[in-house]
SETITI-188024 format. One record per residue (C-alpha): residue in one letter; x, y, z. Coordinates in steps of 0.5 Angstrom, whole numbers, padded with zeros to 4 digits, always signed. Last residue first. Example, Ala and Ser with C-alpha at 12.3 -4.5 7.8 and 13.67 -1.06 7.14 Angstrom:
// residues 2
S+0027-0002+0014/A+0025-0009+0016/
This chain:
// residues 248
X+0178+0168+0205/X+0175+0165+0212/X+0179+0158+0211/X+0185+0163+0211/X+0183+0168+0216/X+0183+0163+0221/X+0187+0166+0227/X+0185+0173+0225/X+0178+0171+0226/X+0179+0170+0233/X+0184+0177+0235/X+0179+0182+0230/X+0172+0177+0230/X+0173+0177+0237/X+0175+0184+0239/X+0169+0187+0234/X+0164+0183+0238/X+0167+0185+0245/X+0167+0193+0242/X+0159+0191+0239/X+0157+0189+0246/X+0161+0195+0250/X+0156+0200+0245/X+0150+0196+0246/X+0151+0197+0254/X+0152+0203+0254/X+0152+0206+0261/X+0157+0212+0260/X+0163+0213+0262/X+0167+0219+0265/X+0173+0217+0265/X+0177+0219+0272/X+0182+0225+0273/X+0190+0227+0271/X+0192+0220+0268/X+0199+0217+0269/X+0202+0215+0262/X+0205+0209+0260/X+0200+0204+0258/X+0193+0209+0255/X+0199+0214+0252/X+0204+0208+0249/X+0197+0205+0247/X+0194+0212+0244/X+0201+0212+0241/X+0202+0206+0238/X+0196+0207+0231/X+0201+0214+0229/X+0207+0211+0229/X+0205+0204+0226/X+0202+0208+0220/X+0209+0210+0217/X+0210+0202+0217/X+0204+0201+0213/X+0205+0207+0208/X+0212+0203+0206/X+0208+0197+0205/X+0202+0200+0201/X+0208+0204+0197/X+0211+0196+0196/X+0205+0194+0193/X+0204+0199+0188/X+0211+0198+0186/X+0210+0191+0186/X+0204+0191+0181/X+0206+0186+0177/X+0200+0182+0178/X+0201+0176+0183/X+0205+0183+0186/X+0198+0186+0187/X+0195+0180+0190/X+0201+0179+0195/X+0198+0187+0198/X+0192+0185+0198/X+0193+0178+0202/X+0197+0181+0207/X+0194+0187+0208/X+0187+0183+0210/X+0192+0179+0213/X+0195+0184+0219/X+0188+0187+0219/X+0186+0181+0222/X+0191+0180+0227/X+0197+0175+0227/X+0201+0180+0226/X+0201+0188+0227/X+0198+0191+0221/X+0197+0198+0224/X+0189+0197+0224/X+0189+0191+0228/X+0195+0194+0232/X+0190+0199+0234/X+0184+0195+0234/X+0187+0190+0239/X+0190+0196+0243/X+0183+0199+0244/X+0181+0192+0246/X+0186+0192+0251/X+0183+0198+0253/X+0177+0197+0254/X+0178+0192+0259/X+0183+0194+0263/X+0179+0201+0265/X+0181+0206+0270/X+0188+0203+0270/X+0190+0202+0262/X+0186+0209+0261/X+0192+0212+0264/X+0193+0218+0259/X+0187+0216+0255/X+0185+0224+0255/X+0192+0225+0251/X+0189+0222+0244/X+0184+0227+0245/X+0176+0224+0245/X+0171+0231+0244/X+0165+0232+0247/X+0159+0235+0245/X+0155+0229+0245/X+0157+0228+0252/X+0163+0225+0257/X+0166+0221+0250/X+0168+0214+0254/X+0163+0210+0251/X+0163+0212+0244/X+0171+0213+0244/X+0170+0206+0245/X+0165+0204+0240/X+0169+0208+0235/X+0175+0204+0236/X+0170+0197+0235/X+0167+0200+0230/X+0174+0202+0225/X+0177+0194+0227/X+0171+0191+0225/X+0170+0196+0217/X+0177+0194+0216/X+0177+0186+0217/X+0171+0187+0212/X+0173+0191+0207/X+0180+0187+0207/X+0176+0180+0206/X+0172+0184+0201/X+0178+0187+0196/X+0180+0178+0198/X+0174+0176+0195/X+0175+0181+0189/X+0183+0178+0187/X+0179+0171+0186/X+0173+0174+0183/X+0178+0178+0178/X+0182+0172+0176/X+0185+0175+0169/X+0187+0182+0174/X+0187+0188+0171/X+0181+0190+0175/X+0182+0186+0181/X+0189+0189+0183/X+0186+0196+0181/X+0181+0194+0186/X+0185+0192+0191/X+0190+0198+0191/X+0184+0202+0191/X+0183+0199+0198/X+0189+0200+0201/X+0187+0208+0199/X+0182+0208+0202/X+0186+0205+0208/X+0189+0212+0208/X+0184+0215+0208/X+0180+0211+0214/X+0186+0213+0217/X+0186+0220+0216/X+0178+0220+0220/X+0181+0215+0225/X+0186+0221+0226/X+0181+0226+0226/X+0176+0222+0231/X+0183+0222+0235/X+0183+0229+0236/X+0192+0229+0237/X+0193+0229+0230/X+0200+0230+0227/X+0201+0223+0224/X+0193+0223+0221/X+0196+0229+0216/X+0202+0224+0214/X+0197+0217+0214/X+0192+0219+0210/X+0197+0225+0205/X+0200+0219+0204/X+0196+0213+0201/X+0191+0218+0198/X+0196+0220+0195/X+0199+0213+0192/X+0192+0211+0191/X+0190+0217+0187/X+0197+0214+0183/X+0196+0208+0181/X+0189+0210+0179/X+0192+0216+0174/X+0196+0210+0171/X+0190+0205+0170/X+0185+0211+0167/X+0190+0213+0162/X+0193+0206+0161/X+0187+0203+0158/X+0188+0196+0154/X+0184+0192+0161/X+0182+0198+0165/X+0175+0198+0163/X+0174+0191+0166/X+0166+0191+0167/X+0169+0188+0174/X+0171+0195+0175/X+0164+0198+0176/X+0162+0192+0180/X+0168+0193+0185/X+0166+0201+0185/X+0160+0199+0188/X+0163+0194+0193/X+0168+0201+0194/X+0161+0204+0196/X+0157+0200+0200/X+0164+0199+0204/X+0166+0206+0206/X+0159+0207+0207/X+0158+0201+0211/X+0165+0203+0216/X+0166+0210+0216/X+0160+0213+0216/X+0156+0208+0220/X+0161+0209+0225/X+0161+0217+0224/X+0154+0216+0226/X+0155+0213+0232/X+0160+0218+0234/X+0155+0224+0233/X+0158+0228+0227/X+0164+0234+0227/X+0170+0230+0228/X+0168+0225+0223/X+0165+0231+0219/X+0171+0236+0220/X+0176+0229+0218/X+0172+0227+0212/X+0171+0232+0209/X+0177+0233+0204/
């Protein structure tokens, strides 16, 4: 429920922090909880799970649909992809090859947390002051005033979306075919179905970037670090796609 007034709110480097390593730390911890196998013979905790999945699944990506800050929509976003995650942990908790299932909860995290520094990164660089506000129509015409990162955007974006055969294509890939190696198909296909309803909100800022006329010149400012981290995160998003597998 905080996570979009406090994304919004916060110095983008930290809201990157946020997202990013405090999600991680934090789903790594749950990992450690669930590795004590307290869903083994529980149906209690187990369906109440499936469930907090679901919805945290839907109400991300629906409120993210009707966003037009875009740290507010990475912010539903980094919700929806919580729930993801959770599908993963559920998936590791029942499962009898819980190393195996948690590697690929890792994997996810670690794809996730590339595609969202990167896009945080760049709305670091074209936010005009620390007070400013990045709306998804201000990257009207982005593609003309800055090729570069805008094909970056656009990288993370699809990445996020699940489009192949960039990383987060995989890290959905291989979560969602562990939770029906386990059963779990109508978990799974609520995370397919919640993919496909993403696509919408994660291609619009790349039809708004390409396809529209910008009324005046970004404004970026000279940071050097933070160009650094988007061509680093682009690598590792377009690159370490490609060879998942052996990554995994």
């Amino acid at each position: 429920a905080w996570t979009p007034d406090v994304y919004q709110g916060a110095l983008t480097p930290h809201t990157a922090f946020m997202a990013t390593a405090v999600k991680t730390v934090s789903f790594a911890a749950f990992l450690r909880i669930l590795g004590a196998r307290p869903l083994i013979g529980n149906e209690n905790i187990f369906d109440f799970l499936q469930w907090l999945a679901v919805i945290t699944m839907i109400v991300g990506n629906v409120a993210a649909i009707m966003q037009n800050n875009f740290k507010r929509m990475l912010a539903y976003s980094s919700i929806s992809n919580s729930g993801y995650i959770l599908v993963g942990l559920i998936t590791a908790g029942v499962s009898d090859n819980f190393q195996e299932i948690s590697g690929t909860v890792m994997f996810y995290l670690f794809s996730y947390s590339a595609m969202t520094l990167g896009a945080f990164a760049i709305v670091n660089l074209i936010e005009k002051n620390e007070n400013s506000s990045v709306m998804v129509d201000d990257l009207a015409g982005y593609a003309k005033k800055n090729p570069f990162l805008a094909f970056c955007l656009t990288l993370f974006l699809l990445s996020l979306a699940g489009i192949p055969p960039l990383i987060g294509f995989f890290g959905k890939f291989y979560l969602f075919t562990a939770a029906v190696g386990e059963g779990l198909i109508w978990l799974a296909l609520w995370g397919v179905i919640n993919s496909v309803i993403s696509v919408y909100y994660y291609l619009r800022p790349v039809v708004v970037m390409y396809m529209k006329d910008g009324g005046h010149e970004a404004i970026e400012q000279p940071m050097n670090a933070s160009k650094s981290v988007v061509v680093i995160m682009a690598f590792i998003v377009l690159v370490l796609g490609l060879i998942s597998g052996p990554i995994l």
